[in-house]
mmJSON file of the N, C-alpha and C atoms, coordinates in Angstrom:
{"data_MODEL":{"atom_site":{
"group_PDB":["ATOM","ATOM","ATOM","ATOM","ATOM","ATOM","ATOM","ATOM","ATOM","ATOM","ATOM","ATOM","ATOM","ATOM","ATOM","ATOM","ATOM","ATOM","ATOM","ATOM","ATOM","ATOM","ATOM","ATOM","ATOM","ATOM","ATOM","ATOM","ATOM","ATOM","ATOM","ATOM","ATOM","ATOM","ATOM","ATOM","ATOM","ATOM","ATOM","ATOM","ATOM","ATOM","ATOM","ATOM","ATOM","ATOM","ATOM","ATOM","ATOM","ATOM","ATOM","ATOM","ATOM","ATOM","ATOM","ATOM","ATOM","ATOM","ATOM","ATOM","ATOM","ATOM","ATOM","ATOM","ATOM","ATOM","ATOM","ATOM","ATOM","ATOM","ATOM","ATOM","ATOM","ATOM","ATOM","ATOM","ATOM","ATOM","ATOM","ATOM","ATOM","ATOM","ATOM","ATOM","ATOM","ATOM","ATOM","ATOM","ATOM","ATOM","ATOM","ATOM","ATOM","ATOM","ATOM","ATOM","ATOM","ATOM","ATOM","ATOM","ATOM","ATOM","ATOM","ATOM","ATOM","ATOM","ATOM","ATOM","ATOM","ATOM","ATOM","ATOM","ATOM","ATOM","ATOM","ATOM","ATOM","ATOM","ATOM","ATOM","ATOM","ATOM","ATOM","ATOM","ATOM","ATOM","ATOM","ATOM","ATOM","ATOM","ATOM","ATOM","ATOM","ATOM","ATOM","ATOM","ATOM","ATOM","ATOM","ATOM","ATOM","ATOM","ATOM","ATOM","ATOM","ATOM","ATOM","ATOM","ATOM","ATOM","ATOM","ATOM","ATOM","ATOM","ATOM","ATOM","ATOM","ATOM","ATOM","ATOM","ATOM","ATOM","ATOM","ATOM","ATOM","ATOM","ATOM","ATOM","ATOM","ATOM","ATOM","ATOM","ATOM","ATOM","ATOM","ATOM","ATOM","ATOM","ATOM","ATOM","ATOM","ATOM","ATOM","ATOM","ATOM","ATOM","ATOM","ATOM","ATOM","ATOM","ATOM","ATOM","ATOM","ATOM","ATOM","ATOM","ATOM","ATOM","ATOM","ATOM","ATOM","ATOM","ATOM","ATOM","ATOM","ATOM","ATOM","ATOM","ATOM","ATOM","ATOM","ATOM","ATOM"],
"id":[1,2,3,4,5,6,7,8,9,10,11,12,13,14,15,16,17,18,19,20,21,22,23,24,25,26,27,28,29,30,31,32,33,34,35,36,37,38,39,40,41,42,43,44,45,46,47,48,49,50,51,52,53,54,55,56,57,58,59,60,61,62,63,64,65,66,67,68,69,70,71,72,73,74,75,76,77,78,79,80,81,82,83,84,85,86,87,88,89,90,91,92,93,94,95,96,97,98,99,100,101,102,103,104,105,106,107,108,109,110,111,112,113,114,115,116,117,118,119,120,121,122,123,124,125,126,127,128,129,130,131,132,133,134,135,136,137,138,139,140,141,142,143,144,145,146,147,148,149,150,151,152,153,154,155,156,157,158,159,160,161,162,163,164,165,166,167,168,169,170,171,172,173,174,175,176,177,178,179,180,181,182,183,184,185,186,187,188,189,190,191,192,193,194,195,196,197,198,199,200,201,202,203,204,205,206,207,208,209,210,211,212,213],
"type_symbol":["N","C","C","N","C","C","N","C","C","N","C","C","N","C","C","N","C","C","N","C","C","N","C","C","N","C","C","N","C","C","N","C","C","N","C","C","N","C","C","N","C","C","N","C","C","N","C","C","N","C","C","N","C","C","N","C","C","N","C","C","N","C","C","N","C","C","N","C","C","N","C","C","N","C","C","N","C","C","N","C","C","N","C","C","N","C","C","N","C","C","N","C","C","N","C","C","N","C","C","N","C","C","N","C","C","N","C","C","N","C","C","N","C","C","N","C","C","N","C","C","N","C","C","N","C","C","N","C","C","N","C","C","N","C","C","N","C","C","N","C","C","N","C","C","N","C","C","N","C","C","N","C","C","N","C","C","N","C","C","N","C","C","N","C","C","N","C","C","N","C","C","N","C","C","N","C","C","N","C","C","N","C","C","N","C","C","N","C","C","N","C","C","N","C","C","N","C","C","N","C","C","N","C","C","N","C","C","N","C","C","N","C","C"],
"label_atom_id":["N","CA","C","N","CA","C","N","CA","C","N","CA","C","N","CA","C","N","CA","C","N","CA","C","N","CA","C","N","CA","C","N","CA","C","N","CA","C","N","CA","C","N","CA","C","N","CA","C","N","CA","C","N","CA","C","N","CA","C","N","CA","C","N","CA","C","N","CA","C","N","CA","C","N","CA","C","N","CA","C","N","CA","C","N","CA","C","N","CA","C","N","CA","C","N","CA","C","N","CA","C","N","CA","C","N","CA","C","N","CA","C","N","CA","C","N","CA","C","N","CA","C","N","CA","C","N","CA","C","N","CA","C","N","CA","C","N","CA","C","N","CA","C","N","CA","C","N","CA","C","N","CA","C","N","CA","C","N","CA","C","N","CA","C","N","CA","C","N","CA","C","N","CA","C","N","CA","C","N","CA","C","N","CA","C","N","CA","C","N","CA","C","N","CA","C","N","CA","C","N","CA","C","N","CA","C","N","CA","C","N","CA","C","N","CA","C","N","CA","C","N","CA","C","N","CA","C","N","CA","C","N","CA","C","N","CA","C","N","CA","C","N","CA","C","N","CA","C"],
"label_alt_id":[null,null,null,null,null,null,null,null,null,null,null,null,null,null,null,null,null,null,null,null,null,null,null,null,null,null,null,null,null,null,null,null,null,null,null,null,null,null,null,null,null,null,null,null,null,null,null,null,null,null,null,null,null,null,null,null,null,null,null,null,null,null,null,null,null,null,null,null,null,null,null,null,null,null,null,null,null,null,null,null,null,null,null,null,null,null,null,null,null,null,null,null,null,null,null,null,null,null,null,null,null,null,null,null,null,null,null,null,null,null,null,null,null,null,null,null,null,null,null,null,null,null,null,null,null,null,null,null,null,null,null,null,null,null,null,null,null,null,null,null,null,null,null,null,null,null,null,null,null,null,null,null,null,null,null,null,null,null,null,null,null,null,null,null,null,null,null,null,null,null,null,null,null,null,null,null,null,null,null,null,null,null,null,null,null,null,null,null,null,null,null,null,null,null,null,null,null,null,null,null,null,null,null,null,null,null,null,null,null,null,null,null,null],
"label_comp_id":["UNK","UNK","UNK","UNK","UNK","UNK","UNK","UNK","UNK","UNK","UNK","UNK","UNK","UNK","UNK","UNK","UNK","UNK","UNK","UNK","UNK","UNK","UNK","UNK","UNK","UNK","UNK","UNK","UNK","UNK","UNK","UNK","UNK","UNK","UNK","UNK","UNK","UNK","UNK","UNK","UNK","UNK","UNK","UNK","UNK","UNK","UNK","UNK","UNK","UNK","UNK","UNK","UNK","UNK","UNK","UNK","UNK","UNK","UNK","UNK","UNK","UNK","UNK","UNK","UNK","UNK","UNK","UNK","UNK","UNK","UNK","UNK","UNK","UNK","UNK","UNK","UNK","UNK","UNK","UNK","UNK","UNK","UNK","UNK","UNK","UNK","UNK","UNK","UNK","UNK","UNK","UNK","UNK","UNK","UNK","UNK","UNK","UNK","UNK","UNK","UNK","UNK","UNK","UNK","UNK","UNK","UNK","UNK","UNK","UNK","UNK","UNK","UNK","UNK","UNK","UNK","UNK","UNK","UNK","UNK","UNK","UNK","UNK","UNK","UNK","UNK","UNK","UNK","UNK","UNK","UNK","UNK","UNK","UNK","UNK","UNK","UNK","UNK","UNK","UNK","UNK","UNK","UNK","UNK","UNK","UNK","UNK","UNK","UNK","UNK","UNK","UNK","UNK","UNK","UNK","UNK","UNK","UNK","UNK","UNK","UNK","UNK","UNK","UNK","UNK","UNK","UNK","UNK","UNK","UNK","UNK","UNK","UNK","UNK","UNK","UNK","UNK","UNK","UNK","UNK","UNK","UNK","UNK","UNK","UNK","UNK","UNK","UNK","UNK","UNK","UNK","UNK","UNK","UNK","UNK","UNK","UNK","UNK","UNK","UNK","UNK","UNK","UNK","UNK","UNK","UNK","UNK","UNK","UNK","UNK","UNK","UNK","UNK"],
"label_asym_id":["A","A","A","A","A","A","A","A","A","A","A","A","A","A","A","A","A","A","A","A","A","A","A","A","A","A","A","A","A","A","A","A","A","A","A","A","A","A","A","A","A","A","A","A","A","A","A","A","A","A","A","A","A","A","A","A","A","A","A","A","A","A","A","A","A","A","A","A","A","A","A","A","A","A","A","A","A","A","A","A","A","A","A","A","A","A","A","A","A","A","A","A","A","A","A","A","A","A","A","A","A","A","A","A","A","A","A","A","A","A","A","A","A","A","A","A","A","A","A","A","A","A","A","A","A","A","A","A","A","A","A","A","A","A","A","A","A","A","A","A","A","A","A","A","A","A","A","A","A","A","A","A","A","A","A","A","A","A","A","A","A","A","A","A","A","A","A","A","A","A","A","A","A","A","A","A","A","A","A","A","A","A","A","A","A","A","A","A","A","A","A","A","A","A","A","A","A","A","A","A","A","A","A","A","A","A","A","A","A","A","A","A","A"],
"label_entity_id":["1","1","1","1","1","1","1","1","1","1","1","1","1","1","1","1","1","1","1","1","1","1","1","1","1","1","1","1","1","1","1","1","1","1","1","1","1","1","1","1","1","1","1","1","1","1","1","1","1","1","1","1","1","1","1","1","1","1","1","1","1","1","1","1","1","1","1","1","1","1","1","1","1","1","1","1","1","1","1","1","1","1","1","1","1","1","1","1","1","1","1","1","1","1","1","1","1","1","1","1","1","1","1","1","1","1","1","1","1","1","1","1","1","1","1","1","1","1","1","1","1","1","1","1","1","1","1","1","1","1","1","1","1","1","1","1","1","1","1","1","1","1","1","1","1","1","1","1","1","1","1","1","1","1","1","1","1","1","1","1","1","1","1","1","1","1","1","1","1","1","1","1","1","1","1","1","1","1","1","1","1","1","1","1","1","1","1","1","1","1","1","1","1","1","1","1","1","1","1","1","1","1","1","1","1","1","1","1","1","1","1","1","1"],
"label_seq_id":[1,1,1,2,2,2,3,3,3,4,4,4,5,5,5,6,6,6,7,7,7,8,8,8,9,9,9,10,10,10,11,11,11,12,12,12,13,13,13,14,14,14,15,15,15,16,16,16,17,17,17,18,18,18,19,19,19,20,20,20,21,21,21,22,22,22,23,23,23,24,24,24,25,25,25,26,26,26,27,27,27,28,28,28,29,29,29,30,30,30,31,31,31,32,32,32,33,33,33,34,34,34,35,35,35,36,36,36,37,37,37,38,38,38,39,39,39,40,40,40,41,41,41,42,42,42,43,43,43,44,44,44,45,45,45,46,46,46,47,47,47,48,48,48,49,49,49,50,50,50,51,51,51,52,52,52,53,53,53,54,54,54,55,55,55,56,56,56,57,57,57,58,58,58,59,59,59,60,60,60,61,61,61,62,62,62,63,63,63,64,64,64,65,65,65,66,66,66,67,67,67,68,68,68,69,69,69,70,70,70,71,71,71],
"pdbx_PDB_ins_code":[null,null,null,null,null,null,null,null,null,null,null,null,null,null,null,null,null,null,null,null,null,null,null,null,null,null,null,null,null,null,null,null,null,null,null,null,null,null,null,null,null,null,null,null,null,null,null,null,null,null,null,null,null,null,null,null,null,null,null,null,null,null,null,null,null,null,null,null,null,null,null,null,null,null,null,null,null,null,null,null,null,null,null,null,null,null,null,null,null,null,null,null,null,null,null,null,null,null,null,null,null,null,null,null,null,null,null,null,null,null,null,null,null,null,null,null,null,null,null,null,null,null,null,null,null,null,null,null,null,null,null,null,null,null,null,null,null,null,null,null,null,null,null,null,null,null,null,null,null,null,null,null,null,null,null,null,null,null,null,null,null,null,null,null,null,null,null,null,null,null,null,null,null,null,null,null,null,null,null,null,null,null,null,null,null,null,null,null,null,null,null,null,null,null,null,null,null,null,null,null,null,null,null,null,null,null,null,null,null,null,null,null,null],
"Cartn_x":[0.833,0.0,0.879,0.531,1.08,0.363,1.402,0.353,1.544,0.639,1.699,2.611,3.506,5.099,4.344,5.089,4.464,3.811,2.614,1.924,2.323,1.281,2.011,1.942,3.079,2.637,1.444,1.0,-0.182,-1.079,-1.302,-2.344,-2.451,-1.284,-1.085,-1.439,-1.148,-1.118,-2.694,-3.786,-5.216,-6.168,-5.727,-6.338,-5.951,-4.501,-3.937,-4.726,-4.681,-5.194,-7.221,-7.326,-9.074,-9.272,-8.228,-8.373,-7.895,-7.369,-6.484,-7.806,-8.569,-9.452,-10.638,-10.928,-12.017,-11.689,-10.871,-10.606,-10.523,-10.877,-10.981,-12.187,-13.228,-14.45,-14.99,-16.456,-16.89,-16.897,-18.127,-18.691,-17.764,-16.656,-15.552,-14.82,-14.94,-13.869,-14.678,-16.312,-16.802,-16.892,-16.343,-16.59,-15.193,-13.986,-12.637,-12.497,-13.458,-13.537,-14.365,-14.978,-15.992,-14.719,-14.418,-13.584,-12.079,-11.674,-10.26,-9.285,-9.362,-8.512,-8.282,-6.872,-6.796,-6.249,-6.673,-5.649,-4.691,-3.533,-2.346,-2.494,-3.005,-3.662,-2.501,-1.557,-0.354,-0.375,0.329,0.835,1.678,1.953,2.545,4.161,4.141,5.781,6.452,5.076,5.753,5.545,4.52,4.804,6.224,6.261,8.095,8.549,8.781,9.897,10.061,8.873,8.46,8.853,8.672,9.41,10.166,11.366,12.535,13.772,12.634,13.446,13.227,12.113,11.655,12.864,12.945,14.167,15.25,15.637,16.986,17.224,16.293,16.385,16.442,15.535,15.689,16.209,17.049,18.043,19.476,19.894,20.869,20.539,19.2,18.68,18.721,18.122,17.687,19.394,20.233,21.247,22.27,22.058,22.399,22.358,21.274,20.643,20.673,21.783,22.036,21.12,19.738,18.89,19.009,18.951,19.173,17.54,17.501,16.538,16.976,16.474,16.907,15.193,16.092,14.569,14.007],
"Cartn_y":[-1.18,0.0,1.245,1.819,3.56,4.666,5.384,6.415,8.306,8.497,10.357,9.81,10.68,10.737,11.192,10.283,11.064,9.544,9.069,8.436,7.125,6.828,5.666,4.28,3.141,2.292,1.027,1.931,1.002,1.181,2.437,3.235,2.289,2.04,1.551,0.401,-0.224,-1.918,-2.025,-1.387,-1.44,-1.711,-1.221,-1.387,-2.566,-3.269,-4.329,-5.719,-5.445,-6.303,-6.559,-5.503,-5.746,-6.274,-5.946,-6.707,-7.924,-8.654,-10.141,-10.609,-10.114,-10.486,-10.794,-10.005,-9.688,-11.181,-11.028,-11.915,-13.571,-13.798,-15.144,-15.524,-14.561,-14.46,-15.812,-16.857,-17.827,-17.281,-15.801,-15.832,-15.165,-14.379,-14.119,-15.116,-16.192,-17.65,-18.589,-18.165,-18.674,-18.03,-16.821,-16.185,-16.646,-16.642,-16.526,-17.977,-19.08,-20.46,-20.04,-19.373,-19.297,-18.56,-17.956,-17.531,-17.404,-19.088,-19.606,-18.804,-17.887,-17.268,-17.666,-17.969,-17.916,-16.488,-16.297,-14.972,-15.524,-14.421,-14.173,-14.097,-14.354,-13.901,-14.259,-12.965,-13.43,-11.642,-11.471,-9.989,-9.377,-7.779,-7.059,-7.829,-8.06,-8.102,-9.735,-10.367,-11.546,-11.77,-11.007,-11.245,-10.58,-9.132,-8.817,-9.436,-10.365,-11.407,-12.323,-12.992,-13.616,-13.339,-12.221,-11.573,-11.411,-10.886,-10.829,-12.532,-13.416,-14.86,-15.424,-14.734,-14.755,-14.552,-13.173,-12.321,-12.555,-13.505,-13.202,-15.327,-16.054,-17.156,-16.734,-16.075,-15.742,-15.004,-14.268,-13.206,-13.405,-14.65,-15.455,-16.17,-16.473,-17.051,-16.44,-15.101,-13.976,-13.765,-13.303,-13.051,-13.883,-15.104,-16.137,-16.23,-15.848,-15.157,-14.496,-13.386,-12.097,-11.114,-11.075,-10.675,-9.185,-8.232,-6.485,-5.653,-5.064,-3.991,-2.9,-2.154,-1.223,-0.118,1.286,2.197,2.935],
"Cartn_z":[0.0,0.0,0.0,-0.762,-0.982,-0.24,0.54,1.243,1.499,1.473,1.426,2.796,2.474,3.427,4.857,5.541,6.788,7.819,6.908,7.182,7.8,9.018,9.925,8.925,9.506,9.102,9.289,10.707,11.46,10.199,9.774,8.99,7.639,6.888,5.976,5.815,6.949,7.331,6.717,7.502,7.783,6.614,5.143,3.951,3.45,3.532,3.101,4.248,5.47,6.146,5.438,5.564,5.21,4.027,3.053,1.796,1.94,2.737,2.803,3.522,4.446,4.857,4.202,3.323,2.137,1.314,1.184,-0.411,0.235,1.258,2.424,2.484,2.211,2.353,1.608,2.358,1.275,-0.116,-0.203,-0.785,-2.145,-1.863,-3.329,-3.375,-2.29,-2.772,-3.769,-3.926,-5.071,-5.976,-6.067,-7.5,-7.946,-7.397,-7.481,-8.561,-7.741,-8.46,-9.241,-9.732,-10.765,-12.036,-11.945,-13.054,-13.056,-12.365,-12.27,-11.71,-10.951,-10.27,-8.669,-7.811,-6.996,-6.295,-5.255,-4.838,-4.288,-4.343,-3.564,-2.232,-1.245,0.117,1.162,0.773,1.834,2.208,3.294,4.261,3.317,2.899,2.277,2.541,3.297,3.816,2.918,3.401,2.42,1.297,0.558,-1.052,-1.251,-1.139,-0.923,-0.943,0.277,0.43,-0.713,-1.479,-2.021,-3.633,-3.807,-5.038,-5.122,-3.813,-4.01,-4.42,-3.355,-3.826,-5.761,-5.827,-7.142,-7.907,-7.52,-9.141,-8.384,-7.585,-7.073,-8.079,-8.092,-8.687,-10.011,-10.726,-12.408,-12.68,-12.159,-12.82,-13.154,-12.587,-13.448,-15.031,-14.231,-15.965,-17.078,-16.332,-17.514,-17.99,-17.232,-17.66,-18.603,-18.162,-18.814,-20.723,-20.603,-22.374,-22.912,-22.003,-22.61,-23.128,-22.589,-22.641,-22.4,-22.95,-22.166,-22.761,-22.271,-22.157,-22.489,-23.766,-24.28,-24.16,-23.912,-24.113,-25.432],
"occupancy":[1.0,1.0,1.0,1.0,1.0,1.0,1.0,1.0,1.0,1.0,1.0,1.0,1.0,1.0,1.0,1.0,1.0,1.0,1.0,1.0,1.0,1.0,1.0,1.0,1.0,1.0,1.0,1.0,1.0,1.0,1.0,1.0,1.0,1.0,1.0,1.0,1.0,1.0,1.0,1.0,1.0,1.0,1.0,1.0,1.0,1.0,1.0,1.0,1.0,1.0,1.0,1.0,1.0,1.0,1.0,1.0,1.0,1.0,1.0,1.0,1.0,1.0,1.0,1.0,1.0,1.0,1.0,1.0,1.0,1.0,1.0,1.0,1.0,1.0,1.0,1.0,1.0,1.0,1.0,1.0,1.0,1.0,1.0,1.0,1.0,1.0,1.0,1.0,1.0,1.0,1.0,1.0,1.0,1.0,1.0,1.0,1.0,1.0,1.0,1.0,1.0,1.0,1.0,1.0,1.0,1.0,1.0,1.0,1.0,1.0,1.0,1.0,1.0,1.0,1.0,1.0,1.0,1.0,1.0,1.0,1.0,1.0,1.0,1.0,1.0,1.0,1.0,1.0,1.0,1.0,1.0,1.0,1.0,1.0,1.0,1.0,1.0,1.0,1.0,1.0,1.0,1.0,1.0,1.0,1.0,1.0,1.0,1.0,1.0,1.0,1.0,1.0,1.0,1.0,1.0,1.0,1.0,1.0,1.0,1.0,1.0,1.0,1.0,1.0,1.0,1.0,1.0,1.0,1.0,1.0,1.0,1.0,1.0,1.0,1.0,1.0,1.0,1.0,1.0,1.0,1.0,1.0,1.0,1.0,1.0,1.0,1.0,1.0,1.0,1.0,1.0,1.0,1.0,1.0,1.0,1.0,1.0,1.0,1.0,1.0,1.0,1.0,1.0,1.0,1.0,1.0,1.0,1.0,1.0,1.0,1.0,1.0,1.0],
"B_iso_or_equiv":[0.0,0.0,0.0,0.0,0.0,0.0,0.0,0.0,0.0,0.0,0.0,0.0,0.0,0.0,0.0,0.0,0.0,0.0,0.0,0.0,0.0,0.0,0.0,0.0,0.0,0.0,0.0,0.0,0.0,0.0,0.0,0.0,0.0,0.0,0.0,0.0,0.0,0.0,0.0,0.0,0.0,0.0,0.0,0.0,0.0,0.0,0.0,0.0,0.0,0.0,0.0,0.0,0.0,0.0,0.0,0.0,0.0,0.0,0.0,0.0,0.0,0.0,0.0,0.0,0.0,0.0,0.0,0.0,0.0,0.0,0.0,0.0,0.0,0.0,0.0,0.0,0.0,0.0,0.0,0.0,0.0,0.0,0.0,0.0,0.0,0.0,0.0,0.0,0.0,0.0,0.0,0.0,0.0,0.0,0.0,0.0,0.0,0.0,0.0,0.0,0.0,0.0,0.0,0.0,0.0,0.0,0.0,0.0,0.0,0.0,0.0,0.0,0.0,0.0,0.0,0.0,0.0,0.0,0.0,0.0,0.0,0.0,0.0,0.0,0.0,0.0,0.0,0.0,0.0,0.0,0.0,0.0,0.0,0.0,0.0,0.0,0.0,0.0,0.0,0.0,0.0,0.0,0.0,0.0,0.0,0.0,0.0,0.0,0.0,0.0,0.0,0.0,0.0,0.0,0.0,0.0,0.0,0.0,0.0,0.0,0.0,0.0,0.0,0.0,0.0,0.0,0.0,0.0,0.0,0.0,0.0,0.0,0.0,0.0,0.0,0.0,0.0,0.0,0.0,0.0,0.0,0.0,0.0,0.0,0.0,0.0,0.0,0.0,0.0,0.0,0.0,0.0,0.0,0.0,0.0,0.0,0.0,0.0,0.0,0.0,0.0,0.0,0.0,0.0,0.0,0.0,0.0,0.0,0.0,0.0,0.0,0.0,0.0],
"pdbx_formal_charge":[null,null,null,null,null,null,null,null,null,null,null,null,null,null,null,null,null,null,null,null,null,null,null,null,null,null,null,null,null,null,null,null,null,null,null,null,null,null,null,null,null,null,null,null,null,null,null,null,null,null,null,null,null,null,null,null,null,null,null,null,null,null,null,null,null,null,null,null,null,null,null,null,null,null,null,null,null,null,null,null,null,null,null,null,null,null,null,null,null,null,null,null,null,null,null,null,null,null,null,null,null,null,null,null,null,null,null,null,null,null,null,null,null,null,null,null,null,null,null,null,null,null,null,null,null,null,null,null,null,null,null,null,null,null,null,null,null,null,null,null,null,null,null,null,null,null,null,null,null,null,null,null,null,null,null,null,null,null,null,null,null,null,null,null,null,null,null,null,null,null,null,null,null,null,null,null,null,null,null,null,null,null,null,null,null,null,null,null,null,null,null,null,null,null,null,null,null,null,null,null,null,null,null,null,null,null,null,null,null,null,null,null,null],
"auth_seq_id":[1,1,1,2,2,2,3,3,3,4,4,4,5,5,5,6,6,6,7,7,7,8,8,8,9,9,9,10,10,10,11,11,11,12,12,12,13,13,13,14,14,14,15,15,15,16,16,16,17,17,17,18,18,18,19,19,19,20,20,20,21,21,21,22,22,22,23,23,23,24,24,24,25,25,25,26,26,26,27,27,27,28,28,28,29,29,29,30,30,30,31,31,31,32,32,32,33,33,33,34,34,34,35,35,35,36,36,36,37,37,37,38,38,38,39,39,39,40,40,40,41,41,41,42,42,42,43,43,43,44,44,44,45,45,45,46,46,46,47,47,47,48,48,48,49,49,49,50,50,50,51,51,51,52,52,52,53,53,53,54,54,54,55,55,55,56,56,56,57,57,57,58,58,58,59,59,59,60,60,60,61,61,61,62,62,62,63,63,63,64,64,64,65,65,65,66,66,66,67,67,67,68,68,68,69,69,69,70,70,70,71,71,71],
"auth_comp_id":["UNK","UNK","UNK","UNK","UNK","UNK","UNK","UNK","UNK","UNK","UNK","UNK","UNK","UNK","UNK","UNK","UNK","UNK","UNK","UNK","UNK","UNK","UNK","UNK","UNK","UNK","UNK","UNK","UNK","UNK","UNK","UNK","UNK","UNK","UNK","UNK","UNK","UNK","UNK","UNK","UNK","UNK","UNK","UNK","UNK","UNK","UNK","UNK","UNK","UNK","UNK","UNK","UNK","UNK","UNK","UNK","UNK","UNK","UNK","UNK","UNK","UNK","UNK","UNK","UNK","UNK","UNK","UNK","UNK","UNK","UNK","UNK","UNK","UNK","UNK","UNK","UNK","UNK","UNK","UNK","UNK","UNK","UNK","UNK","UNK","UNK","UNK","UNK","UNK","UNK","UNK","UNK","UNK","UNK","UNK","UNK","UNK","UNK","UNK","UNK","UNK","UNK","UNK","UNK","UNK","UNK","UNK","UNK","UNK","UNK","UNK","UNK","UNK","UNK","UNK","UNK","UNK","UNK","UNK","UNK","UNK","UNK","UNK","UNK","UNK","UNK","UNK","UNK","UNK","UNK","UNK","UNK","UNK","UNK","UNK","UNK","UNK","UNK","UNK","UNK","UNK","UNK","UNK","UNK","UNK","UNK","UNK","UNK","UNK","UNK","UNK","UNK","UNK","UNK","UNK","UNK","UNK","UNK","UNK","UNK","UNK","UNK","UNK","UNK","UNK","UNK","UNK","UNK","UNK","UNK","UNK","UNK","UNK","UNK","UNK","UNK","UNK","UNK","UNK","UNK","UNK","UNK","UNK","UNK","UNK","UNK","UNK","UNK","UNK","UNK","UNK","UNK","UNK","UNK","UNK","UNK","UNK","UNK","UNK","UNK","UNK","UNK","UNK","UNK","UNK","UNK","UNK","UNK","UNK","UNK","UNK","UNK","UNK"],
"auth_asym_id":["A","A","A","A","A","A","A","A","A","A","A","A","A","A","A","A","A","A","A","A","A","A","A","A","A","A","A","A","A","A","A","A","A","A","A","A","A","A","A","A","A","A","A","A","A","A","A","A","A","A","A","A","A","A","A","A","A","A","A","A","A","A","A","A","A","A","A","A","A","A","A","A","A","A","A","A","A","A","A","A","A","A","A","A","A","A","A","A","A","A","A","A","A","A","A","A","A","A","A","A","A","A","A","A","A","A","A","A","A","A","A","A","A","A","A","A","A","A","A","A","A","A","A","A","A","A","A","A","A","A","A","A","A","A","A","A","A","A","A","A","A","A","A","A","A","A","A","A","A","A","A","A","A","A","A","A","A","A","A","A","A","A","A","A","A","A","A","A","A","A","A","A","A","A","A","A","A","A","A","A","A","A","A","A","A","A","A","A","A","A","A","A","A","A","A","A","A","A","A","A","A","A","A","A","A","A","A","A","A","A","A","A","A"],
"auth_atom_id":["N","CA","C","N","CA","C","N","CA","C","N","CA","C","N","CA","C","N","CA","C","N","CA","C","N","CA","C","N","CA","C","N","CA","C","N","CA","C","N","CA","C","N","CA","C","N","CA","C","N","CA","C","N","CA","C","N","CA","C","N","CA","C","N","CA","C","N","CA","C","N","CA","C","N","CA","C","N","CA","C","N","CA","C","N","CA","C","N","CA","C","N","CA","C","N","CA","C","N","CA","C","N","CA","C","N","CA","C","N","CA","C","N","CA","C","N","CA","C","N","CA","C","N","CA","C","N","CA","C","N","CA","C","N","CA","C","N","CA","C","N","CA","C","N","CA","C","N","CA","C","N","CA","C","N","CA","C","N","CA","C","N","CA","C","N","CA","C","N","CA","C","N","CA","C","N","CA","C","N","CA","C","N","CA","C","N","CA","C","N","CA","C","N","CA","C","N","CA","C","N","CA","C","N","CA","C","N","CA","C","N","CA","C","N","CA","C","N","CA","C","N","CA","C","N","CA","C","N","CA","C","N","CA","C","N","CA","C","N","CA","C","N","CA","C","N","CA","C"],
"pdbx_PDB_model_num":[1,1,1,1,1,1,1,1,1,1,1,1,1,1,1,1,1,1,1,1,1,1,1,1,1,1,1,1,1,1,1,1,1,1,1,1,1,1,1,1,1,1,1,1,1,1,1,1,1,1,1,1,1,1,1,1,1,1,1,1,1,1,1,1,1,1,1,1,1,1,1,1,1,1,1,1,1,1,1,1,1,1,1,1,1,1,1,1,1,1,1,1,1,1,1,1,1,1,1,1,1,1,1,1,1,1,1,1,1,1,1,1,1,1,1,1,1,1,1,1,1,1,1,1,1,1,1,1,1,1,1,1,1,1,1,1,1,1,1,1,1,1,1,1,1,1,1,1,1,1,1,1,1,1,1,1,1,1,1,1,1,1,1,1,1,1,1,1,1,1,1,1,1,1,1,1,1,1,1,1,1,1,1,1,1,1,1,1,1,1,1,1,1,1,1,1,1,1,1,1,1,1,1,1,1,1,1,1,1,1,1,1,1]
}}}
């Protein structure tokens, strides 16, 4: 969650929590199966974590291929 400078992180926490909560719910865990989607339903902190083990595994790969990004 993104919030102006300043702002606590209790504050921040509070929209991410209600949505992890939301998306647990029976009744969007049958829509979720209704149109093949699972959620991500993990804490800000560990998808982070989670992404970082991500690109820290494929970025040898990528490199491996000499792959570059030009603008």
């Amino acid at each position: 969650m993104l919030g102006v400078i300043g702002m606590s992180r209790e504050l921040l926490k509070r929209p991410g929590t209600a949505l992890l909560v939301a998306t647990q719910g029976q009744s969007v865990q049958v829509r979720w199966d209704q149109i093949g989607l699972e959620p991500a339903a993990v804490p800000g902190a560990t998808m982070t974590r989670m992404m970082g083990e991500e690109r820290s595994y494929a970025a040898p790969i990528v490199k491996a291929t000499g792959f570059t990004v030009s603008k």
